[in-house]
matplotlib code that plots the C-alpha trace (Angstrom):
import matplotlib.pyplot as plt

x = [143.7, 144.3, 142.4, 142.2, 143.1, 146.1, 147.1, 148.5, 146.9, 147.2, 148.7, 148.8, 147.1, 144.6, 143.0, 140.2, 138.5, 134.8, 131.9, 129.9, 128.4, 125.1, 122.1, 121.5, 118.4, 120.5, 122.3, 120.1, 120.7, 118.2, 119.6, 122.3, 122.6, 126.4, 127.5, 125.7, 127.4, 130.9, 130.8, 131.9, 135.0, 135.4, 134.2, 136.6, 139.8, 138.9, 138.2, 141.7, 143.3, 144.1, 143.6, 141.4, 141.2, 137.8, 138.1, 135.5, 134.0, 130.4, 128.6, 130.3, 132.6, 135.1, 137.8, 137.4, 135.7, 131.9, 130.0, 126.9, 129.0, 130.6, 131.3, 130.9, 126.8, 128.2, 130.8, 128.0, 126.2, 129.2, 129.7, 126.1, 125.8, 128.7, 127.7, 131.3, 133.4, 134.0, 137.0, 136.2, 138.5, 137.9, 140.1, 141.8, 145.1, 146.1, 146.6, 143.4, 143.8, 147.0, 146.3, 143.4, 144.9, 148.2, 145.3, 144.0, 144.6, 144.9, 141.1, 139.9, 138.2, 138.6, 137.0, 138.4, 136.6, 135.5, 138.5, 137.0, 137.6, 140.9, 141.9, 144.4, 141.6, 139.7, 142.8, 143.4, 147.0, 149.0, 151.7, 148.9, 146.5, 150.4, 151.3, 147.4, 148.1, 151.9, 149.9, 147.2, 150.1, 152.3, 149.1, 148.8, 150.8, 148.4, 145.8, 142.2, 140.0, 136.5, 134.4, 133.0, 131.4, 134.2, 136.6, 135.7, 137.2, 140.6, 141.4, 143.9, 142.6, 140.9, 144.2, 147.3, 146.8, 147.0, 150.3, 152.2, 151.5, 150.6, 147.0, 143.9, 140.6, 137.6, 135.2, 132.5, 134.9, 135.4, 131.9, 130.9, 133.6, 132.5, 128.4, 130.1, 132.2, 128.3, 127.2, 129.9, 131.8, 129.7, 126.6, 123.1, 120.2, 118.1, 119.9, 117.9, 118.6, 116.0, 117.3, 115.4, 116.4, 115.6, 118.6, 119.4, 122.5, 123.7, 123.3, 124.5, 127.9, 126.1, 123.6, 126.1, 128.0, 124.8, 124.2, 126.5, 125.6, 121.8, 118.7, 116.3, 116.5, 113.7, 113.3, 111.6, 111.8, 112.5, 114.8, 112.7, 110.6, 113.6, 112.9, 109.5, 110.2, 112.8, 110.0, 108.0, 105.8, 104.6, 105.4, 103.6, 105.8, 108.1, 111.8, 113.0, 117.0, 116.4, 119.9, 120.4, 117.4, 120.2, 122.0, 118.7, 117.8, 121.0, 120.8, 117.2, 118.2, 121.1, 119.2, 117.0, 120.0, 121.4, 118.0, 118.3, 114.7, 114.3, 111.3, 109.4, 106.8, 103.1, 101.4, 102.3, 101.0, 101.1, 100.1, 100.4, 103.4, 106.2, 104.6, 106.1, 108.3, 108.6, 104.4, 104.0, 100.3, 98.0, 98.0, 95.7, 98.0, 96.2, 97.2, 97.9, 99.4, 102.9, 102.3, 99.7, 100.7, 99.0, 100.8, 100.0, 100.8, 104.5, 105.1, 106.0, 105.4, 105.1, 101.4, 99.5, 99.9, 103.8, 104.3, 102.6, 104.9, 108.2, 107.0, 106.5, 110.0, 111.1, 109.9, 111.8, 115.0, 118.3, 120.1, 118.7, 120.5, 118.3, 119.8, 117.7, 114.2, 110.9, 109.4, 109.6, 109.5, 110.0, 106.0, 103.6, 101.0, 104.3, 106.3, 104.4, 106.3, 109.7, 107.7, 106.5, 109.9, 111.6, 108.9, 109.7, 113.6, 112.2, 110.0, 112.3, 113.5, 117.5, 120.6, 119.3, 121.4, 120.0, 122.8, 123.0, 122.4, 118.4, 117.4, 119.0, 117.7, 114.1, 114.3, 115.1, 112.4, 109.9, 110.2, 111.6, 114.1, 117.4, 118.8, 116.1, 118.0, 120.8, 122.6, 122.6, 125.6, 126.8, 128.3, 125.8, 128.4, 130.9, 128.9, 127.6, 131.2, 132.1, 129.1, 130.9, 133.8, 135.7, 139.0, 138.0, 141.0, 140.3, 140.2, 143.5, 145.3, 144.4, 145.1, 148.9]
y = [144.6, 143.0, 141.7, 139.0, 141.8, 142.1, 138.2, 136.5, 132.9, 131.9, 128.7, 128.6, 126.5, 129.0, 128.0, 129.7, 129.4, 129.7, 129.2, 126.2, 125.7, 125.0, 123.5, 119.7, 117.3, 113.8, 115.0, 117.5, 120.7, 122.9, 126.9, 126.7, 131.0, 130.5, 128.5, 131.2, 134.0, 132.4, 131.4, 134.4, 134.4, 130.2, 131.2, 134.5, 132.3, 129.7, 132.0, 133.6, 130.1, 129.2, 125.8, 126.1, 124.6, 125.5, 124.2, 125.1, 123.3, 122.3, 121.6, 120.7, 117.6, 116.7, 116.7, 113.6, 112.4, 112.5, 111.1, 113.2, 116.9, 115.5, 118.5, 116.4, 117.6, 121.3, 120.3, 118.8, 121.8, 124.0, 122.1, 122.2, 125.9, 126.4, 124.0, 122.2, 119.2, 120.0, 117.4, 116.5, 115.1, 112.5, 114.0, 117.5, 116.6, 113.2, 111.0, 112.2, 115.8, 115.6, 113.2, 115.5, 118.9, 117.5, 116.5, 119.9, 121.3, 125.6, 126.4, 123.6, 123.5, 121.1, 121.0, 119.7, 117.3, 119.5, 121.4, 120.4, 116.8, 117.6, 118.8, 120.9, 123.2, 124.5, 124.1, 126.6, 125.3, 127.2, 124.4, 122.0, 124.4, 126.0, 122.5, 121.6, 125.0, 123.7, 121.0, 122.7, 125.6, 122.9, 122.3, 125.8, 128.6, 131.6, 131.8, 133.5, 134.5, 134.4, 132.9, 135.8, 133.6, 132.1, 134.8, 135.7, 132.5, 131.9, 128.9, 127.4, 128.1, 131.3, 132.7, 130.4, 129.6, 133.4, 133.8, 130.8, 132.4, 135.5, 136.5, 138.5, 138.8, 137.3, 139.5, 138.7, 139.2, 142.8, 143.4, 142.5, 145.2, 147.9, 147.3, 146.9, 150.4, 151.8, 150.4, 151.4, 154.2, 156.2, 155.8, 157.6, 158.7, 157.8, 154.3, 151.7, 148.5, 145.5, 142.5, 139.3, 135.7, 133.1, 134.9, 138.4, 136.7, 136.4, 140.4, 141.9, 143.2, 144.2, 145.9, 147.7, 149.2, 150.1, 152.3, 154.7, 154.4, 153.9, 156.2, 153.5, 150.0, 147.7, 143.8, 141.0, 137.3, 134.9, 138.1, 140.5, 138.6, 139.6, 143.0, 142.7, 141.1, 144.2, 146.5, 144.5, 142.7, 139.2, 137.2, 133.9, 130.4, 132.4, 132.4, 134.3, 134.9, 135.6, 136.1, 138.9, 141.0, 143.3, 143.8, 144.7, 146.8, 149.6, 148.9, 150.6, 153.4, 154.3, 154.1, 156.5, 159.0, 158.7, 159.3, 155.9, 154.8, 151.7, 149.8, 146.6, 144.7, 145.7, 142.5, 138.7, 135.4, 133.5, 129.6, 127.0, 125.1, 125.6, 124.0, 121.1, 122.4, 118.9, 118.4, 121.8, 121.1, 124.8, 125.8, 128.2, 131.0, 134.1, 137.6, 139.2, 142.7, 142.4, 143.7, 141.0, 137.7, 134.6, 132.2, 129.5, 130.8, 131.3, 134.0, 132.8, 136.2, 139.6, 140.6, 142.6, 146.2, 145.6, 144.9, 147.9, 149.5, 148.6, 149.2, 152.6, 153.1, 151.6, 153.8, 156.9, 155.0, 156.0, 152.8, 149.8, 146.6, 143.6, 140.2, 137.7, 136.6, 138.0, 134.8, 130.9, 131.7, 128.6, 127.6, 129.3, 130.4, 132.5, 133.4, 136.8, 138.9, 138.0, 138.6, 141.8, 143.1, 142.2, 143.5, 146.9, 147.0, 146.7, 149.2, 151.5, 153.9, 153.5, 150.9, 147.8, 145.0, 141.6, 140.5, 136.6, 133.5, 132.7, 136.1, 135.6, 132.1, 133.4, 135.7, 132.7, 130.5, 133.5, 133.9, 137.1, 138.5, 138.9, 141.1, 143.7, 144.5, 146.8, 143.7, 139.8, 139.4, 136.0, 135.6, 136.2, 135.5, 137.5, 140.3, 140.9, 140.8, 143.3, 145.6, 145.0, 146.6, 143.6, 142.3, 139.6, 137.6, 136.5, 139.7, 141.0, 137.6, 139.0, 142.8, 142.5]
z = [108.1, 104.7, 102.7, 100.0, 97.6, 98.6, 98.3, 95.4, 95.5, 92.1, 92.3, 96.0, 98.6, 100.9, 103.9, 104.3, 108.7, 107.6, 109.9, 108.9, 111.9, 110.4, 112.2, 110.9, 111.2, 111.0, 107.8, 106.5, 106.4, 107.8, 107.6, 105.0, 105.4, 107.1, 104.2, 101.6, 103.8, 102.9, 98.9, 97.8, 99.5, 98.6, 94.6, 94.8, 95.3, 93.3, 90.4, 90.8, 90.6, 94.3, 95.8, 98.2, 101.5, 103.4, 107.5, 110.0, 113.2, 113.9, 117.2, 120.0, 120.1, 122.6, 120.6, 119.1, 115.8, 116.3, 113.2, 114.3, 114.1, 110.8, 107.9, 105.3, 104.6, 104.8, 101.8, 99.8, 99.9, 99.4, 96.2, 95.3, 95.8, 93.3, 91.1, 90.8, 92.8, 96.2, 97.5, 101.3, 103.9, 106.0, 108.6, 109.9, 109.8, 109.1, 106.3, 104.2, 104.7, 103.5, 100.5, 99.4, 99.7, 97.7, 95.1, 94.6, 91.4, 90.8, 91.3, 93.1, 96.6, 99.4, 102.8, 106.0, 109.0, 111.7, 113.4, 116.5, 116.7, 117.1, 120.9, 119.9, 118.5, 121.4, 124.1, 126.8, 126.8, 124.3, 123.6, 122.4, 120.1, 118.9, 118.0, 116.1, 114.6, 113.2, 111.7, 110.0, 108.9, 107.2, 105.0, 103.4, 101.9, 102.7, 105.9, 104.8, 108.1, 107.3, 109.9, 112.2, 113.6, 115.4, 115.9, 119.6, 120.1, 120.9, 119.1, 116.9, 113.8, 114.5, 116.7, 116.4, 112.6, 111.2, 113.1, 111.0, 107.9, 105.7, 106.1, 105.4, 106.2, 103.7, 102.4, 105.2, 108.1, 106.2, 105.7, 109.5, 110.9, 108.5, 110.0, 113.6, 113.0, 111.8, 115.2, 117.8, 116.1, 113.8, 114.7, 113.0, 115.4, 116.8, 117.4, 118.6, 120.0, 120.0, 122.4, 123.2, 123.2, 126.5, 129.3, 130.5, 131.3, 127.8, 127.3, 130.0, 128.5, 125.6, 127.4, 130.3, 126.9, 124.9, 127.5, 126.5, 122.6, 122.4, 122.4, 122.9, 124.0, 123.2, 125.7, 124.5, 125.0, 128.0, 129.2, 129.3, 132.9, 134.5, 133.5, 134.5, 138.3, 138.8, 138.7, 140.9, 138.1, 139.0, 136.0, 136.7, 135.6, 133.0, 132.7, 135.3, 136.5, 140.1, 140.4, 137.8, 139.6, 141.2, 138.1, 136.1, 138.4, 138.2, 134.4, 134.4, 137.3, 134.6, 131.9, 133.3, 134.5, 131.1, 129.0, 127.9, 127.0, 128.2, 126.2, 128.1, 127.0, 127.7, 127.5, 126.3, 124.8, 127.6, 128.3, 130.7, 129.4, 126.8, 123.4, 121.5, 119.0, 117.3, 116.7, 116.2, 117.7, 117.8, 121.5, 123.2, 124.5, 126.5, 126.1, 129.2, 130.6, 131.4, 134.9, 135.8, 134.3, 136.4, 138.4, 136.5, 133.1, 131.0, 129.0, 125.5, 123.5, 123.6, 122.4, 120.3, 121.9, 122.6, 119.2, 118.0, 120.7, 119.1, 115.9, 116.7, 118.7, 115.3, 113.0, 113.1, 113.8, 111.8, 112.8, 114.4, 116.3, 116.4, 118.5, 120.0, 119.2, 120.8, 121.5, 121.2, 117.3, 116.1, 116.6, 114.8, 117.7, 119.3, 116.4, 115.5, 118.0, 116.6, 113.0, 114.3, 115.3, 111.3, 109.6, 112.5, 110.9, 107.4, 107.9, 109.4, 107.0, 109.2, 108.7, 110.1, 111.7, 112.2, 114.9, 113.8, 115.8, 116.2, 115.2, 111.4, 111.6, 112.4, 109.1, 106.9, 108.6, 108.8, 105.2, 105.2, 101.8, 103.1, 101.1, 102.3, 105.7, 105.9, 107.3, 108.5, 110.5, 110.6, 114.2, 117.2, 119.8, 118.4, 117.3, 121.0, 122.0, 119.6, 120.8, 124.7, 123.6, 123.7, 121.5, 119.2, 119.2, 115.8, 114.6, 116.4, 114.8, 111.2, 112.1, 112.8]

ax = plt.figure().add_subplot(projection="3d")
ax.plot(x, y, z, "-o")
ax.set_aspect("equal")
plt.show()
């Protein structure tokens, strides 16, 4: 895979696919770590006199222009961050795209509208996302993948794009497979894996293919009651996939053949309702064992004694995976298992991975120091994907 080393850009027009899928309040900015993760990459091309053309999508629009998923906050801060004009397009493709990349002068920056209120981008039909891709190609000289957090995708920019021209990954798409490689391929032990977040669903690739590569793997969060019901737990009013039972069930029985140690929690915060997130009101949660939670209650924690627990599986851990939060984080009366479980991987004296999505976005809001983990990966999804053993078609576009 090259890399942006290996490109000449001075004077040419790069687009670089960044992920600046940030989480907005209106037009505020609320976690600007995905634009952070990409500025060196932007500042690196800039600096070596390219013109640079930054395109990314944000939410979820139907492929037409939504003024609620618009970019145009994301470019602000881009050009705050770097302290210089950032140029913004009021479009992808069309008239102001093209007027303000033919502007850019060598050095200069330029962001695109969101990729996504085009239809071409997200297509399952390869004619229209080939044809979206012709039109974003016919904008650039040189392709620059740098948004992990998009490359599981197979979409035009991410897939289609990097064909139509000469590429090369961005420094954070090269930093994210070197951590993966430390994860999958040449792994320290003890390795253990921390996962959490509200459905078992969402993990069970990851944690059918961990099973082969872990010593330890530690369940928190909404997914973990599953866990708890397949050993015959009653787990009260919590989230609960009924229909994943069978599948949770030969994960544990392997786990066990395989000397997998599978961790679960020993007691939880629980209350009667899931709190208001928006008033942030104090609740009165109970703690609870794990094995006994009432009917009337929802687990929305893991307690005191499980947090000592992980700790402790923690602490003599020579590589550590953390994806997915222990508990609804973002109130302060059930955040302290998900703090619990950061402070565990900063305390551990291993190469620590904080797998992106809500878990790097409860290290910002938990005031934790970045720069004190081994690792932030940008790209939840794709991470997770990566872990399964999956190809990343964004990836594979940029390795040929």
């Amino acid at each position: 895979m090259k890399t942006i080393d290996d490109l000449q850009v001075a004077g040419k027009r790069v687009f670089v696919r960044a992920d600046l899928n940030v989480p907005l309040d209106g037009t505020t900015i609320t976690d600007d770590g995905r634009i952070r993760a990409v500025l060196p990459t932007v500042a690196k091309l800039a600096e070596a006199g390219a013109r640079v053309i930054v395109a990314s999508h944000l939410g979820r629009p139907k492929g037409a222009p939504d003024p609620q998923f618009s970019l145009a906050p994301a470019a602000r801060r881009i050009g705050e961050l770097l302290g210089k004009d950032v140029a913004f397009a009021t479009d992808t493709v069309g008239d102001s795209a093209r007027e303000t990349v033919a502007a850019l002068a060598d050095g200069q920056i330029a962001v695109l509208e969101n990729l996504r209120f085009n239809a071409g981008e997200t297509s399952k039909d390869d004619a229209e996302r080939g044809a979206f891709a012709d039109e974003l190609a016919a904008l650039a000289d040189l392709y620059v993948g740098d948004g992990f957090g998009a490359v599981h995708r197979k979409h035009a920019s991410v897939y289609d794009l990097p064909a139509r021209l000469p590429h090369a990954a961005g420094g954070l798409i090269a930093a994210e497979v070197e951590v993966l490689k430390k994860l999958t391929e040449d792994v320290r032990r003890p390795y253990a894996v921390v996962l959490g977040g509200a459905k078992v669903s969402d993990k069970l690739g990851v944690i059918d293919h961990l099973l082969e590569k872990a010593d330890r793997i530690l369940i928190g969060g909404g997914m973990a009651y599953t866990f708890l019901k397949a050993q015959g737990y009653e787990v009260g009013s919590s989230l609960l996939q009924e229909d994943q039972l069978p599948a949770v069930r030969d994960y544990l029985a392997r786990a066990k053949e395989r000397g997998v140690e599978f961790v679960l929690p020993v007691d939880v915060l629980a209350a009667a309702g899931f709190p208001d997130l928006k008033a942030k009101a104090a609740t009165e949660p109970a703690t609870v064992g794990a094995d006994a939670i009432p009917a009337e209650l929802m687990g929305l924690d893991i307690g005191p004694e499980t947090r000592k627990l992980f700790a402790s599986k923690l602490a003599d851990a020579d590589t550590v995976f953390w994806n997915g939060p222990m508990g609804v984080f973002e109130h302060p009366d059930y955040a302290e298992g998900t703090r619990a479980v950061a402070q565990g991987l900063l305390d551990s004296p291993g190469f620590t991975v904080v797998g992106g999505g809500d878990s790097a976005a409860a290290v910002r809001l938990l005031g934790f120091d970045e720069n004190a983990f081994g690792h932030i990966s940008t790209g939840g999804g794709a991470s997770l994907e990566y872990l399964e053993g999956k190809t990343l078609p964004g990836l594979a576009a940029l390795e040929d």
